[in-house]
C-alpha positions as CSV (number, residue, x, y, z in Angstrom):
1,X,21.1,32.8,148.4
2,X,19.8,36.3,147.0
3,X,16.5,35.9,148.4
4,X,18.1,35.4,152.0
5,X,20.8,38.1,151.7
6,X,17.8,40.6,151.0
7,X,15.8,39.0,153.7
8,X,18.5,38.8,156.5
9,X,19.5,42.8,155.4
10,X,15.9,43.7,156.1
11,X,16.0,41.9,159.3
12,X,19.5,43.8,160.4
13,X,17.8,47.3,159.3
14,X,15.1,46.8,161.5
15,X,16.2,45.1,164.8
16,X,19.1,48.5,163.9
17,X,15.7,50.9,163.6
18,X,14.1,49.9,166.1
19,X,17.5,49.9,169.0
20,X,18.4,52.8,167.8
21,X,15.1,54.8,168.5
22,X,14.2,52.9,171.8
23,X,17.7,53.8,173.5
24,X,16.9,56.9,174.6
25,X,14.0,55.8,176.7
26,X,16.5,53.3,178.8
27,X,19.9,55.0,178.5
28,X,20.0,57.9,180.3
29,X,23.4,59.5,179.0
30,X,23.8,59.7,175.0
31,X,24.9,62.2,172.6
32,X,22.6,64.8,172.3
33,X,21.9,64.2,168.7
34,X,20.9,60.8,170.0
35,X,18.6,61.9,173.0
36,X,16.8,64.1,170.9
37,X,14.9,61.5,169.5
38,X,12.3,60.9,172.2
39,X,9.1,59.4,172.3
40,X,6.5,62.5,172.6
41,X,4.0,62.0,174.7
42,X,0.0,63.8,173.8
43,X,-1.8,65.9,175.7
44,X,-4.1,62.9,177.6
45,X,-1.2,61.2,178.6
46,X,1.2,64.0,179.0
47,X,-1.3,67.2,180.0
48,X,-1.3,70.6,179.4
49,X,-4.3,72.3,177.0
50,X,-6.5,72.5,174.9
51,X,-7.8,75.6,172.6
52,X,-11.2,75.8,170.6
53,X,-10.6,78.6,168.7
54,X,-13.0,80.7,166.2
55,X,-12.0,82.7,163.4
56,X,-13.9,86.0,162.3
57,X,-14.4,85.9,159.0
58,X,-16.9,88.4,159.2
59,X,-15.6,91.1,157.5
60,X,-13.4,89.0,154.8
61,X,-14.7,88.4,151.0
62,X,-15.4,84.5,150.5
63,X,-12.6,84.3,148.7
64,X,-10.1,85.5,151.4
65,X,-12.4,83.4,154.1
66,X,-11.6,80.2,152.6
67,X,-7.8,81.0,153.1
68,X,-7.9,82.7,156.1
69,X,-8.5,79.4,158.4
70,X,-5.6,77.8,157.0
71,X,-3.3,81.0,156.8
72,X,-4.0,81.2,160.7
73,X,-3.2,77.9,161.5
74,X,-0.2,78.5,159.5
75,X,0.7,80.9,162.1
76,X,0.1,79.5,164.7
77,X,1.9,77.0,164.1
78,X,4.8,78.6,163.1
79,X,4.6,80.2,166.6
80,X,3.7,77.7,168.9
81,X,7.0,75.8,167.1
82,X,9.0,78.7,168.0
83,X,7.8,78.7,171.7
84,X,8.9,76.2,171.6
85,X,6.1,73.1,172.7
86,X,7.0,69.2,171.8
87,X,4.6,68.0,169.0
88,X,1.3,70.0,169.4
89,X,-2.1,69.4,167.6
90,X,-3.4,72.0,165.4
91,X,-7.0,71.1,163.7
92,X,-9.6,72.7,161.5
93,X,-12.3,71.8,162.9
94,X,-15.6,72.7,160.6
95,X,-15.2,75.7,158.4
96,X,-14.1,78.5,160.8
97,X,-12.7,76.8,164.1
98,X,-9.2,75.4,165.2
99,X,-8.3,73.3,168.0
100,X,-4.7,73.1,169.6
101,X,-3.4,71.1,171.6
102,X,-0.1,71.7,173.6
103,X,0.9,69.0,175.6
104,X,3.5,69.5,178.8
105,X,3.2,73.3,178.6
106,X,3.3,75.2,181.7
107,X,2.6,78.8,181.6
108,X,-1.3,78.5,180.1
109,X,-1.5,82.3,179.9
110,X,1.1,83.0,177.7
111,X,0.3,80.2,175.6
112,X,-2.9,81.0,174.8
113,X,-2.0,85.1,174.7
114,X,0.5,83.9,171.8
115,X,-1.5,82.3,169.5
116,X,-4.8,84.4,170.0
117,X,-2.6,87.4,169.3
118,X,-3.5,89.5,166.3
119,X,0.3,90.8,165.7
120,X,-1.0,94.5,164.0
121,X,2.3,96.4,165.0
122,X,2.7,99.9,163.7
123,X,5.1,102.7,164.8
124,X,3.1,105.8,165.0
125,X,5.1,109.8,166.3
126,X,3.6,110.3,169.6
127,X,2.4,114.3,170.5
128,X,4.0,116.6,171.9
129,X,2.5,117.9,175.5
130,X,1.1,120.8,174.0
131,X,-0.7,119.1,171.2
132,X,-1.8,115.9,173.4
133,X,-3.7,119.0,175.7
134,X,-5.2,120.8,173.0
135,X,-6.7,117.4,172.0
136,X,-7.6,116.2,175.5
137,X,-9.2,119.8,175.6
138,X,-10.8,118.6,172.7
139,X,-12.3,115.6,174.0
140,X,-13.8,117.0,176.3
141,X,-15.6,120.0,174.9
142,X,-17.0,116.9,172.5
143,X,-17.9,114.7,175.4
144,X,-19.6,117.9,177.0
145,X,-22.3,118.2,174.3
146,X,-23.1,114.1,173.8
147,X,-22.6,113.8,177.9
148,X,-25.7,111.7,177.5
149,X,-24.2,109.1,175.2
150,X,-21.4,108.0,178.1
151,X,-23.6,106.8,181.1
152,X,-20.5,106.0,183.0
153,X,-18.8,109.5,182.0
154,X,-22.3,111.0,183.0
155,X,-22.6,109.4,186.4
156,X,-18.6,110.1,187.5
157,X,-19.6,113.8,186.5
158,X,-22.5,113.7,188.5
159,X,-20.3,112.7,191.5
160,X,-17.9,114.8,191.0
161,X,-20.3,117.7,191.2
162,X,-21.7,116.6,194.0
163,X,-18.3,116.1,195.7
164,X,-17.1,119.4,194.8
165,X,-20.0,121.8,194.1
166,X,-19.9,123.4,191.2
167,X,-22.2,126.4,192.1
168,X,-20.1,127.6,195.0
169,X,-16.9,126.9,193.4
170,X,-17.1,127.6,189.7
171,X,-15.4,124.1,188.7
172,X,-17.4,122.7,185.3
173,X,-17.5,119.2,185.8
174,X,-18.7,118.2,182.7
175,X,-16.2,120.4,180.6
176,X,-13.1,118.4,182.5
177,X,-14.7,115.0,182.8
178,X,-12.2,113.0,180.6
179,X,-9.5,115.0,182.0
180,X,-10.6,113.8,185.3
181,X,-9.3,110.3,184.7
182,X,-6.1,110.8,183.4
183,X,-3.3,113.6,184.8
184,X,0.1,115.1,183.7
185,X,2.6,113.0,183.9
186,X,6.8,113.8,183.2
187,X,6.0,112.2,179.6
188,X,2.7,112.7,179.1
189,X,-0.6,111.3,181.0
190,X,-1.4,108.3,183.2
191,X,-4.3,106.7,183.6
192,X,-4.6,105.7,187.6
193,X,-5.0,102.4,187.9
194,X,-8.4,102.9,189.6
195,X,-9.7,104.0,186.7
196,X,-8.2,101.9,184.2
197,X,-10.6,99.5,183.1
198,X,-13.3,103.1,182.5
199,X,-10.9,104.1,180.1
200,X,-10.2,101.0,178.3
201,X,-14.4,100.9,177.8
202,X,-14.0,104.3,176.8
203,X,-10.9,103.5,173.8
204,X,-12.5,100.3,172.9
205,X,-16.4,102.7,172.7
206,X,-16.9,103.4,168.6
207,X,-18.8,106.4,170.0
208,X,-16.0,108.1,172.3
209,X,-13.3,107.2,169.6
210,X,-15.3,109.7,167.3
211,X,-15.1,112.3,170.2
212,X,-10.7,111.8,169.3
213,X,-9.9,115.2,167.1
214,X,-9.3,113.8,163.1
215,X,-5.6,113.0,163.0
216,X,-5.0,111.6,166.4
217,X,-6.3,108.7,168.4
218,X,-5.1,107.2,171.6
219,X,-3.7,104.1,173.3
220,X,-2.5,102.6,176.3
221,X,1.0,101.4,177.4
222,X,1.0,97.8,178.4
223,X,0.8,97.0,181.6
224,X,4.0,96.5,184.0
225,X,4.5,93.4,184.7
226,X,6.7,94.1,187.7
227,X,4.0,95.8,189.5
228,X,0.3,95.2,187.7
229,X,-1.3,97.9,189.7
230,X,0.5,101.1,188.6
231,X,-0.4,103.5,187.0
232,X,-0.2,102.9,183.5
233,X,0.9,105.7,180.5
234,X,-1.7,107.2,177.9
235,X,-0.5,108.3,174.8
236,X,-1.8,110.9,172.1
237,X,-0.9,109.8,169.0
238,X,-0.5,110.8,165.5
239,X,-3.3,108.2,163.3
240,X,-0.8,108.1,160.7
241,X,1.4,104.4,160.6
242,X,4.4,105.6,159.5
243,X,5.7,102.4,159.6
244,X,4.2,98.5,160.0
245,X,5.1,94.9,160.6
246,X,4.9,94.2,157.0
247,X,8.4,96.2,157.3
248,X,9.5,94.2,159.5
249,X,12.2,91.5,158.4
250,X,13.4,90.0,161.7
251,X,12.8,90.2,165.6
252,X,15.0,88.9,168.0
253,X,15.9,88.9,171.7
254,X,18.7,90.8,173.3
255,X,20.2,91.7,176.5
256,X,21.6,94.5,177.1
257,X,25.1,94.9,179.1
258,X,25.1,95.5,182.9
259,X,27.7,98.2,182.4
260,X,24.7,100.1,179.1
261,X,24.5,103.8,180.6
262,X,21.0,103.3,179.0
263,X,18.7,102.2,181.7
264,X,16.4,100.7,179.5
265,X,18.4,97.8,178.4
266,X,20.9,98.0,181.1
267,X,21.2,94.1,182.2
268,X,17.3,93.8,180.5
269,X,16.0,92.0,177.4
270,X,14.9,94.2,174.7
271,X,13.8,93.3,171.1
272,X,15.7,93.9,168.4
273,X,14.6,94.5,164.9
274,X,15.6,94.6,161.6
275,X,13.5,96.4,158.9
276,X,13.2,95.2,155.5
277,X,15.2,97.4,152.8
278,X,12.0,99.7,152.1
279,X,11.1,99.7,155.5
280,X,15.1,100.9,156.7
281,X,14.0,103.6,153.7
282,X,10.7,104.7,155.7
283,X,12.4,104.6,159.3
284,X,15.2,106.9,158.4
285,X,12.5,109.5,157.0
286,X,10.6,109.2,160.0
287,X,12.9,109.7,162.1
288,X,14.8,112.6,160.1
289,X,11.7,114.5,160.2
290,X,10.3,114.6,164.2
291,X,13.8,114.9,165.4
292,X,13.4,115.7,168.7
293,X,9.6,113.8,169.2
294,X,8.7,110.3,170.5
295,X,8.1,107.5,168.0
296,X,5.6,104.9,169.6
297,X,5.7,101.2,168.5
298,X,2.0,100.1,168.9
299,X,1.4,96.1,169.1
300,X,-2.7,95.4,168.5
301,X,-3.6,98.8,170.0
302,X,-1.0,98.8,172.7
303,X,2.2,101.3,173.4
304,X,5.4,98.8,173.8
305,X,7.5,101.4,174.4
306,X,7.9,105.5,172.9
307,X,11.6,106.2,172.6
308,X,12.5,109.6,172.1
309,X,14.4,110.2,168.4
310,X,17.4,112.2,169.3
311,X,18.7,112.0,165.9
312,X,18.1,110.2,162.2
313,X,18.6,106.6,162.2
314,X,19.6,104.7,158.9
315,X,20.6,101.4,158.6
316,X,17.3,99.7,159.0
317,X,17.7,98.7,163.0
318,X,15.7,99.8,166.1
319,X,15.0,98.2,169.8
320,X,11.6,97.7,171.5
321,X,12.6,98.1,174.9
322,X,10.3,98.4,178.2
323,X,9.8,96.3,181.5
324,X,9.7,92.7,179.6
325,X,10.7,89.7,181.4
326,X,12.6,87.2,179.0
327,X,9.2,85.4,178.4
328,X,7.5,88.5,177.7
329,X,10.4,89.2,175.1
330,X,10.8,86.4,173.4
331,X,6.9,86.0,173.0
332,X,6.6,89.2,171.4
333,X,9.8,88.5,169.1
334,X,8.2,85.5,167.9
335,X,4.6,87.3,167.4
336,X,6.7,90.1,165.0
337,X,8.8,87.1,163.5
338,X,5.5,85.1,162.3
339,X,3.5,87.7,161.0
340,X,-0.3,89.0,161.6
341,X,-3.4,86.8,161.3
342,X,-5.3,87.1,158.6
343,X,-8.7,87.2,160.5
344,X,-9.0,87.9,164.2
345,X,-9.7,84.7,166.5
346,X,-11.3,84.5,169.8
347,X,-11.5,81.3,171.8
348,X,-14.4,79.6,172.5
349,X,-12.9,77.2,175.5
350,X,-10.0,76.4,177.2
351,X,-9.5,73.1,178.9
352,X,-6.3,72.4,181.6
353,X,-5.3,68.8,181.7
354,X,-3.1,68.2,184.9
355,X,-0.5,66.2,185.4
356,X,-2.6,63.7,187.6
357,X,-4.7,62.3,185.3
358,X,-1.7,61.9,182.4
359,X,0.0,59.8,185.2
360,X,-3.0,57.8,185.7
361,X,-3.4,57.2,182.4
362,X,0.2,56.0,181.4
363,X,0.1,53.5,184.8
364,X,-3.8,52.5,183.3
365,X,-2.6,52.3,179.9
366,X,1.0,50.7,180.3
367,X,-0.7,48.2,182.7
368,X,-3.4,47.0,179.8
369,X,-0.8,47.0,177.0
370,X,1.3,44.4,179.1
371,X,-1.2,42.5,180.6
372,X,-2.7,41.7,177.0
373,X,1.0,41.1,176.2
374,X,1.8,38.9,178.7
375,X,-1.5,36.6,177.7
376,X,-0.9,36.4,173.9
377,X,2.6,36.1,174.7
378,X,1.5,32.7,176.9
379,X,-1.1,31.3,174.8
380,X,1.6,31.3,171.7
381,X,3.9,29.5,174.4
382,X,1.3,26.9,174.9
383,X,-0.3,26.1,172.5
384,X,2.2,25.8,169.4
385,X,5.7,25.4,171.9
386,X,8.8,26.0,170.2
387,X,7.1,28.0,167.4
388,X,5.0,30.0,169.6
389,X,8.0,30.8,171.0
390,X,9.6,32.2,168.5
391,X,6.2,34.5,167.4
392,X,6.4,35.5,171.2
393,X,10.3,37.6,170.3
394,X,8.7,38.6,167.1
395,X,5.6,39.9,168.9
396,X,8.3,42.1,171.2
397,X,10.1,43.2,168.8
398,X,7.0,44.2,166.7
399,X,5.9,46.4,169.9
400,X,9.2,47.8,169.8
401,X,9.2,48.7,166.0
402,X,5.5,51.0,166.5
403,X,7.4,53.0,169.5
404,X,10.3,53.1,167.3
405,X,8.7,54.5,164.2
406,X,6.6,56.7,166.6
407,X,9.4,58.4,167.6
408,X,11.3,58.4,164.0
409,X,8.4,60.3,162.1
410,X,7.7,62.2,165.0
411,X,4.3,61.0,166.0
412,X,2.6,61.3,169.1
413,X,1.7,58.4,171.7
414,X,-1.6,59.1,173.2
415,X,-4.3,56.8,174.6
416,X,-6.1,55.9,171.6
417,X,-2.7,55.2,170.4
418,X,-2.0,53.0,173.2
419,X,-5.3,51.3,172.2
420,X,-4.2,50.6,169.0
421,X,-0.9,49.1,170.1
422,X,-3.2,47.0,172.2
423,X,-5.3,45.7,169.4
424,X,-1.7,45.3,167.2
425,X,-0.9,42.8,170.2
426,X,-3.7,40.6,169.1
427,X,-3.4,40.8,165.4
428,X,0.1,40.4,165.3
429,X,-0.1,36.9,165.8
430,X,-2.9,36.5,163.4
431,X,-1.0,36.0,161.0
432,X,1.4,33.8,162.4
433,X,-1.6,31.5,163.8
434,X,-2.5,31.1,160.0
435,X,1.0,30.2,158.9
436,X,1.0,27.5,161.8
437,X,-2.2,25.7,161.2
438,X,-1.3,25.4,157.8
439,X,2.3,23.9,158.6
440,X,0.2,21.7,160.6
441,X,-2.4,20.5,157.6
442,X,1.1,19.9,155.5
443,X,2.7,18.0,158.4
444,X,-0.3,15.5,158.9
445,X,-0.1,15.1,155.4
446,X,2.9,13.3,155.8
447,X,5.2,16.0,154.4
448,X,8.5,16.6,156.0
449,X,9.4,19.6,158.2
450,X,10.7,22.0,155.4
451,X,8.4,20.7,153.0
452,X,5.6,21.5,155.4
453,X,7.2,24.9,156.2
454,X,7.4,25.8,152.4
455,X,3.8,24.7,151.3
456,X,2.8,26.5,154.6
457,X,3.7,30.2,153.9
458,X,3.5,29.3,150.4
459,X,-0.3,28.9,150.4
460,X,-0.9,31.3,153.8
461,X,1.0,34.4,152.5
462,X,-2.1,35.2,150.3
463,X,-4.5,35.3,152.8
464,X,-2.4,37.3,155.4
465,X,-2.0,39.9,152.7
466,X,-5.7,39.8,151.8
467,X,-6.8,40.4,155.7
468,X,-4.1,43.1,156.7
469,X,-4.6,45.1,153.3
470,X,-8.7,45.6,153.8
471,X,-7.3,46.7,157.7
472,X,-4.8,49.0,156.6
473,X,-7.9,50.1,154.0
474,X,-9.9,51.1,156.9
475,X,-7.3,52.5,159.1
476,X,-6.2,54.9,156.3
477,X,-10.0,55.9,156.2
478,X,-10.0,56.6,159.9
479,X,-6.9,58.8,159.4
480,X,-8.3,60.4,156.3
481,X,-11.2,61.2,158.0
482,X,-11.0,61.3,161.3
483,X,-9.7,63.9,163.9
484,X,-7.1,63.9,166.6
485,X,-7.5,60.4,169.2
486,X,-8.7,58.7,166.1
487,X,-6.0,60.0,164.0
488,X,-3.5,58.7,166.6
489,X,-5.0,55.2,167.1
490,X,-5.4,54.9,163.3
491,X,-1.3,55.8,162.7
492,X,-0.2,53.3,165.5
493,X,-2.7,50.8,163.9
494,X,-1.3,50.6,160.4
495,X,2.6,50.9,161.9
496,X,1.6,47.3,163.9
497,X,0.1,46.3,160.6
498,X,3.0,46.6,158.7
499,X,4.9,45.5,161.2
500,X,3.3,42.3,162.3
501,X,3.6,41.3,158.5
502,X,7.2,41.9,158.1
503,X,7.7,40.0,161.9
504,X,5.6,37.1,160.7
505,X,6.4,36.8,156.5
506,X,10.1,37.6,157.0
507,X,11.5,37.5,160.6
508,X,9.8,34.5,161.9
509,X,10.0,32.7,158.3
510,X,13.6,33.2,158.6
511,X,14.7,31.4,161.9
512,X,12.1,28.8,160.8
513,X,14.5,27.9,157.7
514,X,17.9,28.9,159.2
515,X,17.9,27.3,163.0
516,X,14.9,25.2,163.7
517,X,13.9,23.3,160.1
518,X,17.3,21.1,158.6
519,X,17.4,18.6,156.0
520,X,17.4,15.7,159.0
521,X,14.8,16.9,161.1
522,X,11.7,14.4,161.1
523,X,9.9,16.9,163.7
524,X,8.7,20.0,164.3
525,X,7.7,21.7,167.5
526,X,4.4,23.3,166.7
């Protein structure tokens, strides 16, 4: 009576299990904390993309090298969680590559901008006009005497002498030929857009950057995304980080009230930040000090935004505003929230899977898997009747039970995975076939049902153990070892193991001894 109390409690815990994590998938309308648990579905079945991605480890000791690979993925992570994309793939591949995989996302672009993002963000006082000219002035009385270093600077002053003659009209082209792709703005400079892509050569040009006056440097504003070809804002900049994201201690999105008399959060997201208690200490220095100035918050070389400091700010709290959509927000709020990467990373390939091919693969896939089902599922019928039967709503509910623990670990169904649900199908009734030729061998021995039954499992239990352990051997090997699709096939594998031998040494045994065998019974459908 103990033994079966235990054995029909297991049997109630996992029909429970396995109801509980299938409902969603036919019940459209549960509780949310019910609903939640869904099947996820991986990139080959579900699409979306896949990264190959290549840390630069270049300029890091061995020591910090060996870190920095996992560190990043670390961070990735942590930011591809926050973006918020169901079950992704994150690999080492080797010792400096990663692969991700996102499966279902959308918007490949700002994916793949958010994880290859370096995060450096430092607030840096921006010039005044009168400085920013004197070192524009400066730039290009340098440029002037290494003219010949700058083909492209070179060959747009030879044009321009050309155009306007500088005999007959006293104009210097090559004094003014920086100066001749940027002009005075309200706040500053712009850069016209035709131009653009010359003077992003020029800032990311080790040569020109050493034609920048000591002390300053310049950068860009990012572009605007309501209207790509403007104009776009250079700043002069003090070199100094007066503050950095190590200072930072949270980032979050905001939007600002319809009725804000400040038009740059007025019914707009905007970033709000929190420094850390020595970086409230640092903020309220800087900004006591260049009262009156523009403080610029630089992301990876880039101005965000330059607010002017109109007074000193304590308290620790500041805003990142500019044009940002609410995906361009909240992909920079998760950037400052997860930190800088340790080592820069550049991808090597991206690959888009569509949508097509991960419907063509779940018909292909779900097709096979019930097919094969379907065929086990008869040949049980036939060949051993009323038992094969009964291994036939064992085998289902064993198909259910790998779905079901899928989805309760949070694994990912892919088409290796299906594959190994496939070859489950099979084994599952491996072991049951063993049980049933050896009730057979007892029953021509003249034994009676129960007797035949008993000595059956009795002497087969051993050798189903011995043949799924070596299997679930090999299958932890594969996942040891192995990488993504064999990974997946090698977790569905060992959850059909486990639960083919529950189905067949506990679920199956017990409606054999509870509803088909009784003391009376002289036969045995088998």
């Amino acid at each position: 009576m103990k033994k079966f109390s235990w054995r029909g409690l297991s049997i109630i815990i996992f029909i429970c299990v396995t109801l509980f994590y299938l409902a969603p998938l036919a019940i459209p309308n549960l509780p949310r904390w019910w609903s939640s648990h869904v099947l996820k579905l991986g990139l080959d079945i579900k699409g979306g993309m896949q990264i190959l991605l290549e840390v630069d480890t270049s300029e890091l000791s061995t020591a910090d090298a060996r870190g920095a690979v996992d560190q990043n993925i670390k961070i990735i992570r942590e930011r591809i969680d926050q973006y918020g994309v169901a079950e992704p793939s994150i690999q080492k591949l080797g010792e400096n590559r990663i692969m991700v995989q996102l499966p279902g996302v959308s918007d490949y672009q700002a994916a793949e901008n958010l994880i290859k993002q370096t995060a450096m963000l430092e607030f840096k006082v921006v010039a005044t006009q009168e400085e920013a000219q004197r070192v524009i002035d400066t730039i290009d009385a340098n440029i002037k005497a290494n003219l010949d270093k700058f083909p492209a600077l070179k060959e747009l002053a030879d044009k321009d002498r050309e155009i306007i003659g500088a005999d007959s009209s006293g104009v210097d082209t090559e004094s003014s030929v920086f100066s001749s792709l940027i002009r005075p703005s309200q706040d500053g400079f712009v850069v016209q857009y035709d131009t653009i892509r010359l003077v992003q050569d020029l800032l990311a040009n080790p040569e020109f950057m050493q034609m920048v006056p000591a002390g300053w440097e310049l950068a860009l504003e990012r572009i605007n995304a309501e209207n790509p070809r403007s104009d776009r804002p250079i700043h002069v900049l003090s070199s100094a980080v007066e503050l950095s994201g190590a200072d930072i201690a949270r980032a979050r999105v905001e939007y600002g009230s319809a009725t804000s008399t400040d038009p740059r959060i007025a019914n707009k997201p905007y970033v709000s930040i929190e420094m850390k208690r020595e970086g409230a200490r640092k903020f309220e220095r800087v900004t006591a000090d260049n009262v009156g100035k523009r403080l610029a918050i630089v992301l990876d070389g880039v101005v965000y935004s330059a607010p002017n400091i109109q007074e000193r700010i304590g308290g620790g709290r500041a805003q990142i505003t500019g044009r940002f959509t609410t995906s361009e927000a909240n992909e920079l709020a998760i950037v400052l929230n997860t930190g800088s990467l340790i080592a820069p990373i550049k991808p090597v390939s991206t690959s888009i899977i569509g949508a097509t091919l991960g419907s063509d693969s779940i018909r292909s896939g779900s097709t096979a898997g019930l097919i094969g089902l379907a065929v086990v599922m008869v040949f049980m019928l036939i060949y051993y009747k009323l038992s094969g039967l009964i291994t036939d709503l064992a085998l289902i509910f064993n198909v259910g039970f790998i779905l079901a623990m899928l989805t309760a670990f949070g694994g990912t169904l892919t088409l290796p995975g299906i594959a190994g649900i496939i070859l489950t199908i099979g084994m599952a009734v491996d072991a049951n076939v063993l049980v049933f030729e050896r009730i057979r061998e007892e029953l021509d021995h003249g034994k009676t049902p129960r007797s035949a039954v008993d000595a059956g499992y009795k002497r087969a239990t051993i050798t189903v153990w011995d043949a799924n352990i070596t299997t679930l051997i090999a299958a932890a090997v594969l996942y040891q070892f192995g990488t993504g699709p064999i990974r997946g096939f090698a977790i569905t594998l060992t959850i059909g193991i486990i639960g083919s031998m529950f189905c067949a040494l506990v679920f199956v045994r017990s409606i054999f001894e509870n509803y088909i065998v009784t003391g009376t019974k002289k036969t045995l459908s088998i």
